[in-house]
C-alpha positions in Angstrom: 20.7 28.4 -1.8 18.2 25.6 -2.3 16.4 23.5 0.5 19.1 20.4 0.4 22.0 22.8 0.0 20.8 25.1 3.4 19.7 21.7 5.3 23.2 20.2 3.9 24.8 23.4 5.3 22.8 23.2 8.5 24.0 19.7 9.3 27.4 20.2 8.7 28.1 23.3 10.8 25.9 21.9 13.4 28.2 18.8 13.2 31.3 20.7 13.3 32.6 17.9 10.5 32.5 15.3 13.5 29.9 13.0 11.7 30.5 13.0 7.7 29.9 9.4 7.5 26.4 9.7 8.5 25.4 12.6 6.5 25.1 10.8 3.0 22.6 8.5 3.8 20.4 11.2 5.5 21.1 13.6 2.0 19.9 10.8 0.1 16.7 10.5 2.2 16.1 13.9 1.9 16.4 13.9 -1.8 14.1 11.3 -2.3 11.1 12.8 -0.2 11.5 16.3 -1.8 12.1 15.3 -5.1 9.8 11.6 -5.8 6.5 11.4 -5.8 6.4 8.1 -6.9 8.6 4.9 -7.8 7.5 2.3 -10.2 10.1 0.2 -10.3 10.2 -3.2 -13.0 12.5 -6.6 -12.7 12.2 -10.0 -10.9 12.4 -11.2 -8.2 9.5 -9.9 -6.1 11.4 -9.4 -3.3 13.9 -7.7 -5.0 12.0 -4.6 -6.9 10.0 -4.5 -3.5 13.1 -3.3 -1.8 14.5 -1.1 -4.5 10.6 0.8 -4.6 11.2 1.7 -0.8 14.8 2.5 -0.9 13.9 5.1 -3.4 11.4 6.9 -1.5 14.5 6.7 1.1 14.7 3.5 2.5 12.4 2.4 4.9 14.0 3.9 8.0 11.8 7.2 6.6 8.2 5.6 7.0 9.1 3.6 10.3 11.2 3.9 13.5 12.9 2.1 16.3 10.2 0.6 18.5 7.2 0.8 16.4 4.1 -1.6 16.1 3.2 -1.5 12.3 0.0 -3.0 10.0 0.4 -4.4 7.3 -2.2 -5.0 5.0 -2.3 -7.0 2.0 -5.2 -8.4 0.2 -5.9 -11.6 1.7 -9.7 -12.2 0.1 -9.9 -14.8 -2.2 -9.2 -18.9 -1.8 -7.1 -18.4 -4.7 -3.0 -19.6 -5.5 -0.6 -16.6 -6.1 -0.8 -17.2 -9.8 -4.5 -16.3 -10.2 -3.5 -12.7 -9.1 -6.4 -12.5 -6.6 -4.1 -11.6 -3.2 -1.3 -9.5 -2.8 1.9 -11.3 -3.8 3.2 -13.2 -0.7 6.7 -12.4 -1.7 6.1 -8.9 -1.8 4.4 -8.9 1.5 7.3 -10.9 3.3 9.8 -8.0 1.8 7.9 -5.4 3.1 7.6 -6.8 6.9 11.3 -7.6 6.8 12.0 -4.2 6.0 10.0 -3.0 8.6 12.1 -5.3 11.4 15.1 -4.1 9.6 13.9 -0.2 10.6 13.7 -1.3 14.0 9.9 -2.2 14.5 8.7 -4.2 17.4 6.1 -5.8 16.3 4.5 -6.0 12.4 0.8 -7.7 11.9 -0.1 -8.7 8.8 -4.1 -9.1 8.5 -7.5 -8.9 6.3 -11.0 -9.3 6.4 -11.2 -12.1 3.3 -14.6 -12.7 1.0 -13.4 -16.5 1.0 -13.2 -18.5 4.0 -10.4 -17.4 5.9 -8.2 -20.4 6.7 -8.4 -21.3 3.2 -7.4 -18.2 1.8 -4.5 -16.9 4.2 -3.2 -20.4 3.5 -3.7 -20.6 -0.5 -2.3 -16.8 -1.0 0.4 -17.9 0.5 1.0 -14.5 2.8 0.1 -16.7 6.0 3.6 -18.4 5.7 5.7 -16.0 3.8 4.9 -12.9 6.5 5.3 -15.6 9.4 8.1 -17.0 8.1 9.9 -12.9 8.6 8.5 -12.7 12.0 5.2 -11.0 11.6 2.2 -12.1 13.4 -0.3 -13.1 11.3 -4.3 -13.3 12.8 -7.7 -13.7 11.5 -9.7 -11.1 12.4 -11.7 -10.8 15.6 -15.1 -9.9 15.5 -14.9 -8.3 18.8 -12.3 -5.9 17.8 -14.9 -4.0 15.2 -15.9 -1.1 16.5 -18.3 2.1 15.4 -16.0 4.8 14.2 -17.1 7.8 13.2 -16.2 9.2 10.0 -17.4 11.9 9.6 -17.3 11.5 5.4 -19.5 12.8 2.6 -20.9 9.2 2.3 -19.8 7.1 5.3 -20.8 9.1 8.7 -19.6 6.1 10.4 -18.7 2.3 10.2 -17.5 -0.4 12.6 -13.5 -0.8 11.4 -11.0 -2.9 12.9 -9.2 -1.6 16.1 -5.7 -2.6 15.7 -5.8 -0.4 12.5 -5.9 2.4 14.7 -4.3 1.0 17.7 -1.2 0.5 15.5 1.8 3.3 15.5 2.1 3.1 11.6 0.3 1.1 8.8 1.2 0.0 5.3 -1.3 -0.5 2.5 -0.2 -3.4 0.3 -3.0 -3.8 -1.9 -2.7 -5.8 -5.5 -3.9 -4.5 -8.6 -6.5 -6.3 -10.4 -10.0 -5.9 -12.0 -13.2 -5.3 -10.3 -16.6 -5.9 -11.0 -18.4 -2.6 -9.3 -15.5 -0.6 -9.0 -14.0 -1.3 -12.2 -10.2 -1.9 -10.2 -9.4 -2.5 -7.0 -6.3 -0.7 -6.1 -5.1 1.4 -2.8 -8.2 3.1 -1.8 -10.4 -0.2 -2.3 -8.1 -2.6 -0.1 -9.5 -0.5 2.8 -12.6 -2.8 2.7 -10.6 -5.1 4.4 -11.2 -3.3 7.6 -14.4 -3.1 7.7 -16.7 -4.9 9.5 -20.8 -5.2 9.6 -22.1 -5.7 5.3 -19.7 -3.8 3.6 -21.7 -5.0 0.6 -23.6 -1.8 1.0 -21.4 0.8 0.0 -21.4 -0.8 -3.4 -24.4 1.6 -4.0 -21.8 4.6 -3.6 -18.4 2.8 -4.0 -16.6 5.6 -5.3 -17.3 8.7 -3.0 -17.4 5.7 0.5 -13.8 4.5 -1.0 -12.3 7.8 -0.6 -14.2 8.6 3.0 -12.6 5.6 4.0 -9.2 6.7 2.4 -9.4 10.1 4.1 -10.3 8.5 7.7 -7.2 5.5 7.4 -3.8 7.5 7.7 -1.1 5.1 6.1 2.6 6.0 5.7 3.2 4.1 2.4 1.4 2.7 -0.3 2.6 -0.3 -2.1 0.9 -1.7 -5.0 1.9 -5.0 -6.2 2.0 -5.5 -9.8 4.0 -8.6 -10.3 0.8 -10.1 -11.3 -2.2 -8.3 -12.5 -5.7 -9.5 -13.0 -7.1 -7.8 -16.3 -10.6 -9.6 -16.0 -13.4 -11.0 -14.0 -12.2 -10.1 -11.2 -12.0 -9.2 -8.3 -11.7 -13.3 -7.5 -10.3 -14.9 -10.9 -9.9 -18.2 -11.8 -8.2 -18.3 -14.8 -4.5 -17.9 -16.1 -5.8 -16.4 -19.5 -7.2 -13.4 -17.3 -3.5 -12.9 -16.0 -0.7 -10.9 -16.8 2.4 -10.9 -15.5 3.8 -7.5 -15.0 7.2 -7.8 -12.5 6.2 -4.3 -11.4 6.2 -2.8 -8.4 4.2 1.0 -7.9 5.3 2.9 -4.1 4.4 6.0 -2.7 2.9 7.9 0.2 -0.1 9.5 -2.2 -3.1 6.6 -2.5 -4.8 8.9 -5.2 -1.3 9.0 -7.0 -0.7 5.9 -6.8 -3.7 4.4 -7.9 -3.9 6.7 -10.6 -0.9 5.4 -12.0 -2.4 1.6 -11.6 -5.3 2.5 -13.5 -3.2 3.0 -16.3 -1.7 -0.4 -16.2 -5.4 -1.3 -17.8 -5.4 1.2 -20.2 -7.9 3.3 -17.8 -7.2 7.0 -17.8 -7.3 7.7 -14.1 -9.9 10.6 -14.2 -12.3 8.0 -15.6 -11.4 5.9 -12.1 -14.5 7.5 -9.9 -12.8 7.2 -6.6 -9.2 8.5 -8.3 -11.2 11.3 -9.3 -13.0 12.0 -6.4 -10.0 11.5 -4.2 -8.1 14.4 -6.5 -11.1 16.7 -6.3 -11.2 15.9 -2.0 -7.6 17.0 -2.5 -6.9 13.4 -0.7 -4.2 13.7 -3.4 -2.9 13.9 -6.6 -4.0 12.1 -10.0 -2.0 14.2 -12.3 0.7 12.2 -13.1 2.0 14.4 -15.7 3.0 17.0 -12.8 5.0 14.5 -10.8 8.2 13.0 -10.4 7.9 9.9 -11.0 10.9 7.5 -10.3 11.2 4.1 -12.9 13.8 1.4 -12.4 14.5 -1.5 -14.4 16.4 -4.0 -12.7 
């Protein structure tokens, strides 16, 4: 007898047969933790293939529950229109906090730490209006909630990050995929410079190995990488359309290194020759080989 057949057992004699209706969607929940490792899942609209990626990793009910305070966090950095593929898509983020109210949470904030002037770009992403428009409480960061954390990596001993972050009973990395100039992409592990505070510019001299401290220290419950647009050069700011493609693709799971590996390949990058992918597998952060996993495509 397999897991799901001994858990399917399980529930039923402890049920005594007096709840059958509820047992399917629970089975199916199950299935799709033990058996996906990721979902990539391809169609239009945004909001549409962002809801199919989560109810295939079980719906979002598995990642948050009844009462919870949740972070989201999107790329918010650059004073740039959704078209330039420069933030997270706005519809993708508005998806992912109404599925979070749907699973019961109490409160979803939706924040970054932008390169660009912040008004500007919250506004001209578009995710200011599109998250507040589902409820969540969107803020620009306060410089008084930074504070020294420690740690403890290979590279980063400690750095002041943002409070509610931690403060926060679950978090969602929504980060977009697009080109970088230093770090060749920016992807799940790089959005986490959105929480950091003091010059951040300085871990450019170590990107790679301070990415995956960072990744290590920052516990999310999903990963969601938007793909509906991509940014396949000078980025990570853009600028122009010709530097755009437009991908309708959605990437979710609850392994950054996994995830990201399978973004680099939307460039044509094998993901070993991503360094923080790399170092993230070696860290054992997790996995970059996507040949071993289950990996979950939809075409809608």
């Amino acid at each position: 007898m397999n897991r799901r057949d001994f858990l399917k057992s399980a529930v039923i004699t402890g049920a005594a047969l007096t709840i059958p209706a509820g047992l399917d969607p629970f089975l199916k929940t199950m299935d799709a933790a033990e058996k996906t490792d990721l979902v990539v899942v391809h169609g239009t609209p945004p909001a549409r293939i962002t809801r199919a990626a989560i109810d295939s990793l079980g719906g979002m009910k598995r990642f948050i529950s009844r009462g919870d305070v949740v972070v989201v966090k999107p790329n918010i950095g650059w004073d740039r229109t959704p078209e330039y593929a420069a933030n997270t898509n706005p519809e993708v983020v508005a998806t992912v906090v109404k599925l979070c109210f749907e699973a019961g949470a109490k409160r979803v904030k939706v924040f970054d730490h932008p390169v660009s002037d912040a008004r500007r770009t919250y506004k001209q992403s578009g995710i200011a209006e599109a998250a507040t428009a589902m409820g969540a409480t969107v803020s620009f960061m306060d410089d008084r909630k930074f504070k020294d954390m420690q740690i403890k990596g290979l590279t980063l001993k400690s750095w002041p990050l943002y409070t509610e972050v931690f403060e926060a009973d679950k978090v969602i990395n929504l980060p977009i995929a697009k080109t970088h100039g230093i770090a060749k992409l920016t992807l799940g592990m790089k959005n986490w410079m959105g929480v950091m505070g003091g010059s951040r510019g300085r871990i450019h001299q170590r990107i790679d190995e301070s990415l995956v401290d960072l990744a290590m220290f920052i516990k999310p419950v999903l990963t969601i990488l938007d793909a509906v647009r991509i940014l396949t050069d000078n980025g990570p700011q853009g600028g122009n359309l010709a530097d755009v493609k437009q991908l309708n693709m959605v990437i979710a799971g609850t392994d950054v290194v996994a995830v990201d590996a399978f973004g680099a390949t939307l460039f044509g990058i094998k993901p070993a020759n991503m360094g923080c992918i790399r170092l993230g597998h070696q860290a054992r952060l997790g996995s970059m080989d996507l040949t071993k996993m289950k990996i979950k495509r939809i075409n809608l």
